[in-house]
C-alpha positions in Angstrom: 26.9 -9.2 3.7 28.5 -6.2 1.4 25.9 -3.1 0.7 26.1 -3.6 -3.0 25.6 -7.5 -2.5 22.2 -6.6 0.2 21.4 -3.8 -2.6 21.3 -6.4 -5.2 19.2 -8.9 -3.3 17.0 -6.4 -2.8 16.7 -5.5 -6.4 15.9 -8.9 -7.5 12.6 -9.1 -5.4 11.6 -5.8 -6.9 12.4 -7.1 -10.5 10.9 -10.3 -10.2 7.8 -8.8 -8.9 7.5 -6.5 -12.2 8.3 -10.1 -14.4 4.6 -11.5 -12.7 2.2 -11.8 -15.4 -1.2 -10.6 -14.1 -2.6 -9.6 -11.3 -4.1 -13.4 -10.2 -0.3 -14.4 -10.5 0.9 -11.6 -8.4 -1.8 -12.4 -5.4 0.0 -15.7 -5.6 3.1 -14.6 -5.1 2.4 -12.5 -2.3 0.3 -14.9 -0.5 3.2 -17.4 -0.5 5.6 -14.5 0.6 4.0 -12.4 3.0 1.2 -13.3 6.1 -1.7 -12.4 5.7 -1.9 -9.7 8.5 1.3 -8.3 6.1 -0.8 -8.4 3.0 -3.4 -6.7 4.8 -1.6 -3.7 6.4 -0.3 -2.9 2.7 -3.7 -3.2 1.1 -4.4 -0.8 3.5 -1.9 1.4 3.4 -2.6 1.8 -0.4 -5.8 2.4 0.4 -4.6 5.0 2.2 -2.6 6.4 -0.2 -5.1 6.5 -2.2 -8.1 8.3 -0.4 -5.1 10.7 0.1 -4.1 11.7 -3.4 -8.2 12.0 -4.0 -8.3 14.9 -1.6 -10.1 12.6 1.8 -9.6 14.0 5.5 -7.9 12.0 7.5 -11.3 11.0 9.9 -13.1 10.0 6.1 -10.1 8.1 5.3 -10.3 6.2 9.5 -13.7 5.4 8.7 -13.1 3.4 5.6 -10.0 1.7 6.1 -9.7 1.7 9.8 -6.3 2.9 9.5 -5.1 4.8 12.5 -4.5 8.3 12.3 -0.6 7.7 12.8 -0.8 5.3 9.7 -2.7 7.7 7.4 0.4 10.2 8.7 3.1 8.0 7.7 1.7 7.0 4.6 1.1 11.3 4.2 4.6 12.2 5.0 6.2 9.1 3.1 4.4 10.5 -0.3 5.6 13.7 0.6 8.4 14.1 2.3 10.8 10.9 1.9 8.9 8.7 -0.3 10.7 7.7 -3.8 9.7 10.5 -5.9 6.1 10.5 -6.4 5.9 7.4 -7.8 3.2 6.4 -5.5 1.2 9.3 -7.2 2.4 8.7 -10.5 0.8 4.9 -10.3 -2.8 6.0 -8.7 -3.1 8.7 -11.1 -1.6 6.1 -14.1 -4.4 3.6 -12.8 -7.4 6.4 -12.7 -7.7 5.1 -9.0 -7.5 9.3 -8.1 -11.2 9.3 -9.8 -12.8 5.9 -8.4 -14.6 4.9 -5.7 -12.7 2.3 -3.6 -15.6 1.0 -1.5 -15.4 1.4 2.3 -13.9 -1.5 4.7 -16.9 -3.5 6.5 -17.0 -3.5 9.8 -16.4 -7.0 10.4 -13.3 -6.6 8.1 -12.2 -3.4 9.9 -12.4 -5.0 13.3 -10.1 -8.3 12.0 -7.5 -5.2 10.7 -4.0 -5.7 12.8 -2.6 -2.4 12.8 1.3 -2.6 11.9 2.9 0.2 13.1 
């Protein structure tokens, strides 16, 4: 497959995901595309994201999202350093989730968590 072909594959995911009508219909659409241990690792890597534009340490962040501390880096340098821009900023300031509370991960849940590395 050509680069401009794989390019525009790509693309179409990325547009049909911004056609979804509301959040209900985009759970959907992930569920059917992605596993759930997917789903989860980028729930929590938003999460992460998250905590880290509010300002958390990386040991507050562990706690509630059981994310390792290599995950919370990643996500930290991929914001930072070689992410797309700040976009990832842009939307959790956009969304006011900078100023809420996103509540901390049960234990139970935390020990179900597959780490994707």
């Amino acid at each position: 497959m050509e680069k401009a072909e794989r390019k525009e594959r790509s693309l179409a995911l990325y547009e049909t995901i911004a056609k979804l009508k509301d959040a209900e219909e985009c759970c959907r659409f992930f569920e059917d595309l992605c596993t759930p241990v997917e789903l989860r690792s980028m729930e929590q890597r938003f999460d992460v994201a998250v905590y880290l534009q509010q300002g958390l340490v990386y040991l507050d962040i562990l706690e509630r999202t059981g994310a390792s501390s290599a995950t919370i880096s990643r996500v930290r340098r991929a914001m930072l350093d070689n992410g797309a821009g700040g976009v990832m900023r842009d939307v959790i300031l956009r969304s006011g989730l900078d100023k809420r509370e996103i509540p901390p991960v049960s234990q139970e849940t935390q020990e179900s968590k597959v780490e994707v590395e």
